[in-house]
One Martini backbone bead per residue (centre of mass of N, CA, C, O) as a GRO file, in nm:
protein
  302
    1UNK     BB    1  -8.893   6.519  -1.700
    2UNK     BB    2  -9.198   6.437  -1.904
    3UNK     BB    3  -9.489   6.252  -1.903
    4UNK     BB    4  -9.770   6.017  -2.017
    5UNK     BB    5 -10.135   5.952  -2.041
    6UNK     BB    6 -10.393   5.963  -2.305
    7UNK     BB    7 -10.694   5.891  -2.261
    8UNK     BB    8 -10.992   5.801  -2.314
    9UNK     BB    9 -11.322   5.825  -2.198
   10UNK     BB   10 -11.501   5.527  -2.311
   11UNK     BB   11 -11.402   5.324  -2.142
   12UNK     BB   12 -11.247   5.056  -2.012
   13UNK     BB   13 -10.900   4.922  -1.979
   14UNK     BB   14 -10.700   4.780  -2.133
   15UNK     BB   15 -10.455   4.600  -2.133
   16UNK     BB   16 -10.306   4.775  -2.352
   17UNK     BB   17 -10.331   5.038  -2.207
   18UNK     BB   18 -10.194   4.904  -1.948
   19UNK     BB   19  -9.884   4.870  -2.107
   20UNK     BB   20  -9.869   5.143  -2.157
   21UNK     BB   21  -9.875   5.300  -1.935
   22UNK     BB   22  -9.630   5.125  -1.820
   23UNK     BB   23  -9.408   5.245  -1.991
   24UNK     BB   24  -9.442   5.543  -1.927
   25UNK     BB   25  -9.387   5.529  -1.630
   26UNK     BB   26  -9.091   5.353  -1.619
   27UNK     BB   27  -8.996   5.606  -1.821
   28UNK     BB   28  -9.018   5.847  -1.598
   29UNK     BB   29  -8.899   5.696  -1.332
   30UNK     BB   30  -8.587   5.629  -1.474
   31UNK     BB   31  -8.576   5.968  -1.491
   32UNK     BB   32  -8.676   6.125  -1.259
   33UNK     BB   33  -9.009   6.205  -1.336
   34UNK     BB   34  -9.300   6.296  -1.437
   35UNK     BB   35  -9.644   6.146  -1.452
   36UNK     BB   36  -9.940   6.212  -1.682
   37UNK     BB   37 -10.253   6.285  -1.693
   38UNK     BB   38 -10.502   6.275  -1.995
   39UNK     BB   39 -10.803   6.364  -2.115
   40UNK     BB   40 -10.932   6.293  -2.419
   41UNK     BB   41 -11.278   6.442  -2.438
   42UNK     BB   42 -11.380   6.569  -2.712
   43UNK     BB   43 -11.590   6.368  -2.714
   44UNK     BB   44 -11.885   6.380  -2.541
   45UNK     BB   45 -12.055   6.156  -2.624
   46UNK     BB   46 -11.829   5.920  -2.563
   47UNK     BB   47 -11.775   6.077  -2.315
   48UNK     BB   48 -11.679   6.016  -1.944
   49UNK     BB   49 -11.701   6.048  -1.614
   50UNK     BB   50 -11.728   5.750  -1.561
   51UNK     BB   51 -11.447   5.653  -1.707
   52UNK     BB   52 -11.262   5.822  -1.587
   53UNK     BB   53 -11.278   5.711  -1.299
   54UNK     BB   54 -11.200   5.381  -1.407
   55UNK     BB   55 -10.927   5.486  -1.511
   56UNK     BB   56 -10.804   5.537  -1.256
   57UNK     BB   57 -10.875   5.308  -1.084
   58UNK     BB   58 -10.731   5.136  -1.234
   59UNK     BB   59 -10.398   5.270  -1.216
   60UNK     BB   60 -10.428   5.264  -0.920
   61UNK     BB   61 -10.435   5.000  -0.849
   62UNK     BB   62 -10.160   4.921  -0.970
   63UNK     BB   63  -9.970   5.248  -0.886
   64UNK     BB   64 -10.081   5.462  -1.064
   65UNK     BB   65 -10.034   5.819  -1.050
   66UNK     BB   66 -10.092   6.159  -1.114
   67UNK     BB   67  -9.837   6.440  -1.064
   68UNK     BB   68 -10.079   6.585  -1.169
   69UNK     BB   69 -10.337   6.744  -1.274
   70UNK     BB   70 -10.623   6.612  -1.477
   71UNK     BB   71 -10.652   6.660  -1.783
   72UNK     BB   72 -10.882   6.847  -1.987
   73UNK     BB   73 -10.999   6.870  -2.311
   74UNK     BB   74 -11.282   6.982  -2.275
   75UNK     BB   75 -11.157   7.255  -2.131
   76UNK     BB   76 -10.943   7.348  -2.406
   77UNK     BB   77 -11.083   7.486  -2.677
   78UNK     BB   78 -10.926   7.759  -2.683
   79UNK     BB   79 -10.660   7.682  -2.749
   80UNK     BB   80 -10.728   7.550  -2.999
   81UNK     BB   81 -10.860   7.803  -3.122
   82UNK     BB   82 -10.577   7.996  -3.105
   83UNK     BB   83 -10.411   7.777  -3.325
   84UNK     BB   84 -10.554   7.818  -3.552
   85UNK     BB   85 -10.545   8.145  -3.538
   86UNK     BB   86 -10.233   8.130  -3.655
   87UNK     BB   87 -10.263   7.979  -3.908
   88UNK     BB   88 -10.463   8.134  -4.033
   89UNK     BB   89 -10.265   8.401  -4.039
   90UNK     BB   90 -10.039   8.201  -4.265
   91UNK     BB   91 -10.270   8.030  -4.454
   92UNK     BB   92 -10.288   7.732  -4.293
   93UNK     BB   93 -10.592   7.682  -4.387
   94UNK     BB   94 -10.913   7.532  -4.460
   95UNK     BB   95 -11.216   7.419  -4.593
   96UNK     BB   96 -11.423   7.115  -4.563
   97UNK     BB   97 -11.724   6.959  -4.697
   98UNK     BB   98 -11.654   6.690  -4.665
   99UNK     BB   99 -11.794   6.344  -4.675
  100UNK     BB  100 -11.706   6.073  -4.506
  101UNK     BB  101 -11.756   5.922  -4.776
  102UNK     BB  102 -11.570   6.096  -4.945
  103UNK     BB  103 -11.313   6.075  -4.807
  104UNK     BB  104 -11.322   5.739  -4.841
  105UNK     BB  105 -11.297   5.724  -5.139
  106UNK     BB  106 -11.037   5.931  -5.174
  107UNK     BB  107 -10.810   5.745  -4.999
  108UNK     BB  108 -10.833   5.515  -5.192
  109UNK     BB  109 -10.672   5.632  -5.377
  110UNK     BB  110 -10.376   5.746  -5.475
  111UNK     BB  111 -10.099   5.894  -5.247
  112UNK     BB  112  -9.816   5.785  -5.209
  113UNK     BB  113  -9.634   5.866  -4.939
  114UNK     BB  114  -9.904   5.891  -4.772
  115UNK     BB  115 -10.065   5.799  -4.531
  116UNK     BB  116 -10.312   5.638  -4.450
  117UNK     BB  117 -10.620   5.787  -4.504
  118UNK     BB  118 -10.553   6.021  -4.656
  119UNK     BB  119 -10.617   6.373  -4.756
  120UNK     BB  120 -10.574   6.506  -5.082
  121UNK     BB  121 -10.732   6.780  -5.143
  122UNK     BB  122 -11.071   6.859  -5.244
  123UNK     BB  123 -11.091   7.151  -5.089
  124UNK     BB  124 -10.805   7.362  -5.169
  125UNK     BB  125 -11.003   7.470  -5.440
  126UNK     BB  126 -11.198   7.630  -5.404
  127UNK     BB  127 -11.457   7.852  -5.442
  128UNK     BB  128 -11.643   8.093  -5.384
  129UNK     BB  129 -11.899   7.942  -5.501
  130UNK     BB  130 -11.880   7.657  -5.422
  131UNK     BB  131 -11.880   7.704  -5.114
  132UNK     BB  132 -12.199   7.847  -5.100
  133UNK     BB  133 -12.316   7.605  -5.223
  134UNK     BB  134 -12.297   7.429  -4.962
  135UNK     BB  135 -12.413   7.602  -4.775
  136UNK     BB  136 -12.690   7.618  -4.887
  137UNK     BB  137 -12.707   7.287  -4.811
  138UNK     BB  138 -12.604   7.272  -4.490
  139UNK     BB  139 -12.259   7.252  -4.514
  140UNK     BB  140 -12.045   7.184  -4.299
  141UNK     BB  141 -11.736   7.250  -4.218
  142UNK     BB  142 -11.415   7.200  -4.172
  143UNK     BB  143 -11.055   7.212  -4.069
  144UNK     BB  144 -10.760   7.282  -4.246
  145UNK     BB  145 -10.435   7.163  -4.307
  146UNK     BB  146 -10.212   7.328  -4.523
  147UNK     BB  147 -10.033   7.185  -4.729
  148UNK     BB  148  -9.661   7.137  -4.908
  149UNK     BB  149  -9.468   6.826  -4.870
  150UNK     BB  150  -9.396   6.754  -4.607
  151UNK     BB  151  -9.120   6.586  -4.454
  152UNK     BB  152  -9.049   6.347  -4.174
  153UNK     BB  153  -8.783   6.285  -3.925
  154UNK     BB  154  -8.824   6.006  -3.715
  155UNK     BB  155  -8.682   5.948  -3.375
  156UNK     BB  156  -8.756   5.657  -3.215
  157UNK     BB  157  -8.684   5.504  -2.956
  158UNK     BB  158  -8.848   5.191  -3.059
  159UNK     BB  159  -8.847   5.218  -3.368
  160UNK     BB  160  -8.673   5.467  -3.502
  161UNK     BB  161  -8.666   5.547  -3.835
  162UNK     BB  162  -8.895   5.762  -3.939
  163UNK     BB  163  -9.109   5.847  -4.253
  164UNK     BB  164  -9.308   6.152  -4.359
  165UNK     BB  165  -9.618   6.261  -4.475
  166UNK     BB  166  -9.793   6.538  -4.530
  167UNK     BB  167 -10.118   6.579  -4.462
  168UNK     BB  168 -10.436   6.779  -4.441
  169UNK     BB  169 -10.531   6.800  -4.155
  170UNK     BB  170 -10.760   6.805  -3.902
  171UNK     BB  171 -10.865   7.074  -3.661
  172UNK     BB  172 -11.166   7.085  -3.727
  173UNK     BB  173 -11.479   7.009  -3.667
  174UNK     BB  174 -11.791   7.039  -3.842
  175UNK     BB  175 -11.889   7.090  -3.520
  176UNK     BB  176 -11.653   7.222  -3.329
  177UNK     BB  177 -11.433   7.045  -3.297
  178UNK     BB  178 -11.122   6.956  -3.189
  179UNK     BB  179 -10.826   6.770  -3.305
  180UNK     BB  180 -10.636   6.585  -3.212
  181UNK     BB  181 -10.331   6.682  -3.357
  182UNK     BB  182 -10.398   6.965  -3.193
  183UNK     BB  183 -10.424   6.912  -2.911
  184UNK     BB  184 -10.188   6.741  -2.826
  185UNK     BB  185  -9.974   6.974  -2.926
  186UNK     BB  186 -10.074   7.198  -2.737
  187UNK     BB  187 -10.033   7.020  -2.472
  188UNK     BB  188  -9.749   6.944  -2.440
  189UNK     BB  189  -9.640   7.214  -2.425
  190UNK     BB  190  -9.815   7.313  -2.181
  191UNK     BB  191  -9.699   7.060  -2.003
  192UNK     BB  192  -9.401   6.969  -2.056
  193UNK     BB  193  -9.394   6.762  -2.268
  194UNK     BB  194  -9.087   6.544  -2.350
  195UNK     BB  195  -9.218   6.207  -2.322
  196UNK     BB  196  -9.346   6.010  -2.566
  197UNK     BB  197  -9.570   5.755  -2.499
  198UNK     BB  198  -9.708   5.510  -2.682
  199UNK     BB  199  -9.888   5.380  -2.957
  200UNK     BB  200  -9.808   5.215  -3.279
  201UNK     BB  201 -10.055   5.350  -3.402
  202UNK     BB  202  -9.943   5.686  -3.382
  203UNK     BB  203  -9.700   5.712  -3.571
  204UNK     BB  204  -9.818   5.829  -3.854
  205UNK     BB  205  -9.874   6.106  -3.666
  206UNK     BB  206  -9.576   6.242  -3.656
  207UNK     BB  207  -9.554   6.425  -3.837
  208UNK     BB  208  -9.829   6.610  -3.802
  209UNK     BB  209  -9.699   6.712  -3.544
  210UNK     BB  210  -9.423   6.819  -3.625
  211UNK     BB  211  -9.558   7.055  -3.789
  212UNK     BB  212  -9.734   7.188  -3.581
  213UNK     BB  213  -9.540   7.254  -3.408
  214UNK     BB  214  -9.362   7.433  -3.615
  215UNK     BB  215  -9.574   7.656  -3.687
  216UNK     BB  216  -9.623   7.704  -3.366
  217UNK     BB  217  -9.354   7.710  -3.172
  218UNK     BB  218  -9.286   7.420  -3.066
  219UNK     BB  219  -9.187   7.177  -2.947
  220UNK     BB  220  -9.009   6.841  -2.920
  221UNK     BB  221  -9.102   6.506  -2.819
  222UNK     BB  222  -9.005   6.264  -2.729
  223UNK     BB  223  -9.056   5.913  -2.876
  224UNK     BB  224  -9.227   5.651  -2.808
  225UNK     BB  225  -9.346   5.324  -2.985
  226UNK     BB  226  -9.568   5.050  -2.868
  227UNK     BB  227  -9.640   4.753  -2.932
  228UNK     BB  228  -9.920   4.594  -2.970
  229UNK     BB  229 -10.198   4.408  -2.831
  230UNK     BB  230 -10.307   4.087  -2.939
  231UNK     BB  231 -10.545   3.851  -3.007
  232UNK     BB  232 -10.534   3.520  -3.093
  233UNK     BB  233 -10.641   3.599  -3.389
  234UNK     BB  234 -10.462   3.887  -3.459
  235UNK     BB  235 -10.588   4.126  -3.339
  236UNK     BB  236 -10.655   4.414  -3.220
  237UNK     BB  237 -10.743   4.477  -2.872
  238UNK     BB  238 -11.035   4.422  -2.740
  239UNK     BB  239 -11.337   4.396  -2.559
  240UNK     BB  240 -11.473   4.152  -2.770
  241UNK     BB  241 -11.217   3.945  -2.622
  242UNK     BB  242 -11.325   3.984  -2.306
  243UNK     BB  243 -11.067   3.957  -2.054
  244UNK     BB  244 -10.955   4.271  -2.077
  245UNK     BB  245 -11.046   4.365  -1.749
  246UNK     BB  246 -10.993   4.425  -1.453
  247UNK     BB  247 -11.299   4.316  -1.408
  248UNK     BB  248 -11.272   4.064  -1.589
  249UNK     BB  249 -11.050   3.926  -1.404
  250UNK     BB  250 -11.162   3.953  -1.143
  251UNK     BB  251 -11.395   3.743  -1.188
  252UNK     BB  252 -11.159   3.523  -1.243
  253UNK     BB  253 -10.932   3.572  -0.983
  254UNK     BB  254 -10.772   3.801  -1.075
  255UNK     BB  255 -10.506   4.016  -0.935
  256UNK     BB  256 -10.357   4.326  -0.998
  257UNK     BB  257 -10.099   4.208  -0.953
  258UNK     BB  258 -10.119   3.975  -1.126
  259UNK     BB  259 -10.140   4.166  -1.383
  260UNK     BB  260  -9.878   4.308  -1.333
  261UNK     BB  261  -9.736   4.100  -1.369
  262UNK     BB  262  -9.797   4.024  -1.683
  263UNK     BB  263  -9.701   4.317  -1.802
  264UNK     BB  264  -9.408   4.253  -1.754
  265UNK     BB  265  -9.348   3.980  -1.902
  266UNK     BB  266  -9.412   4.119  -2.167
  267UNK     BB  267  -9.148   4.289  -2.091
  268UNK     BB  268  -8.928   4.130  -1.946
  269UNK     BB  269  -8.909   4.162  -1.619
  270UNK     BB  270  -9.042   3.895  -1.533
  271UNK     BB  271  -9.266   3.676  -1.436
  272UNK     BB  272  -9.581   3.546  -1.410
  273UNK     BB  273  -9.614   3.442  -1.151
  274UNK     BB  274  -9.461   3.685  -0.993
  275UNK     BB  275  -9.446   3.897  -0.706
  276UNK     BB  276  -9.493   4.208  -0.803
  277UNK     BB  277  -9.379   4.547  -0.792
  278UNK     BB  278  -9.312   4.872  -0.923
  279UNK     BB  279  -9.019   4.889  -0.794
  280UNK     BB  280  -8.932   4.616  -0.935
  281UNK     BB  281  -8.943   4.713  -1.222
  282UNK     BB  282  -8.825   4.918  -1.219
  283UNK     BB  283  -8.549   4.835  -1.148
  284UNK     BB  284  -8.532   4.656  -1.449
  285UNK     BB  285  -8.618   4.939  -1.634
  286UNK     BB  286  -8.587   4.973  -1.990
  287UNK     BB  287  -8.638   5.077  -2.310
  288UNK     BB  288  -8.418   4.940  -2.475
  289UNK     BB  289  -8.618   4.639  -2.389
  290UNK     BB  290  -8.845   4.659  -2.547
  291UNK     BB  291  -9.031   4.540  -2.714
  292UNK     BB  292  -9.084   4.488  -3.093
  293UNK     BB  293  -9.321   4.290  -3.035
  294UNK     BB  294  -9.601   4.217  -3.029
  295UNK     BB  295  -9.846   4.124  -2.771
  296UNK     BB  296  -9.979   3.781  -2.769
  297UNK     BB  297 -10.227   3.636  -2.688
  298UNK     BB  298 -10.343   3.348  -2.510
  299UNK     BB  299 -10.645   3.215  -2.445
  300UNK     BB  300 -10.556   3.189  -2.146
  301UNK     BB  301 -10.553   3.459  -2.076
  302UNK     BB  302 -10.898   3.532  -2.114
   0.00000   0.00000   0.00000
């Protein structure tokens, strides 16, 4: 068993991301498993060795640490870029010249049963005259997978039986980044990753992961997908919302311990009081008591 926890480092982790963490680890932990980090760090813009630096740092003051080197997406653009062109060998490639603006339109019509913000496929039959004239104007492509109308049927460990159809999703962006769905797919097979925990954002998105596993003739790991924590006005938990991050906590004299207690409590292995260490969790720690409902936290939290 090999489990995973894969952030971006673009900024400090806040609860929602360490509690997905702690989920994560006590699920690869309980089943006597490894559990890996991951940078996903594709956009160089916005990720930073310093964010990398400070989420090691966060997760390590908890007591989690990765059983085996941190990789970095990164450094693995070539392996993505030869999944690209596996995919473009068998006809399911395509460029597409829309801007952010333009997708944003187009997914705004209806699309059946496609997932939110889903891209209907408006450059999937562009002509070759058509093509010419975009590139004449300056506007590189992005690279899509042409989808045939694929549904997939997940079965996630703690959302349960979830359907969704698959849309032409983004393999690689205009500037020449690999996208998110084609990355994380490559790396868990490169990696050996059995059982994925994350947030249950990133749901909608397991079905176009399940295709392009079959596609590329990768494994399919067993996926459980953890309810977010909600801010007190009720939307999801962002930096915004003020004392959300261990530095942020540490200044109010709460510690680190103290975070871990609260992080448990919410998961109901814990009281909120209670003194407790990581290997107190693991042993009362099952996947299948992890709450259904997310997290709300209530004002005197932050």
């Amino acid at each position: 068993m090999r489990g995973r926890f894969a952030p971006s480092p673009t900024g400090a982790l806040h609860l929602g991301n360490l509690r997905t963490a702690l989920v994560s680890w006590l699920h690869a932990k309980s089943l006597s498993g490894d559990w890996l980090v991951r940078m996903e760090d594709l956009d160089r813009v916005t990720s930073s060795a310093a964010h990398e630096a400070d989420q090691l740092a966060s997760l390590a003051s908890l007591g989690m640490r990765s059983d085996g080197p941190v990789v970095r997406q990164s450094e693995r653009f070539d392996r993505y870029r030869d999944a690209i062109e596996v995919l473009r060998a068998t006809g399911r490639v395509y460029e597409c010249f829309c801007s952010r603006r333009e997708i944003r339109e187009a997914a705004q019509a209806p699309h059946g049963d496609l997932p939110e913000g889903a891209y209907p496929g408006v450059c999937r039959r562009l002509t070759a005259a058509q093509r010419e004239a975009h590139l004449a104007q300056g506007r590189r492509p992005a690279l899509r997978l042409l989808t045939n109308g694929e549904r997939f049927e997940v079965h996630d460990l703690l959302a349960g039986r979830v359907e969704g159809t698959v849309d032409d999703v983004v393999l690689q962006r205009n500037d020449g980044v690999p996208a998110y769905n084609l990355a994380v797919v490559v790396d868990d097979a490169a990696q050996g990753v059995t059982h994925v925990v994350r947030g249950d954002d990133l749901l909608s998105s397991t079905p176009r992961q399940l295709l392009l596993q079959q596609l590329l003739e990768l494994p399919h790991p067993a996926y459980a997908h953890v309810p977010l924590v909600l801010a007190p006005d009720g939307t999801r938990l962002a930096k915004r919302h003020g004392a959300v991050t261990l530095a942020d906590l540490a200044a109010r004299g709460v510690t680190a311990q103290q975070v871990l207690a609260r992080l448990g409590a919410s998961l109901e292995l814990c009281d909120r009081a209670e003194v407790v260490t990581l290997p107190n969790l693991l042993a009362r720690f099952r996947l299948a008591s992890v709450p259904r409902q997310p997290w709300w936290l209530a004002a005197t939290d932050l």
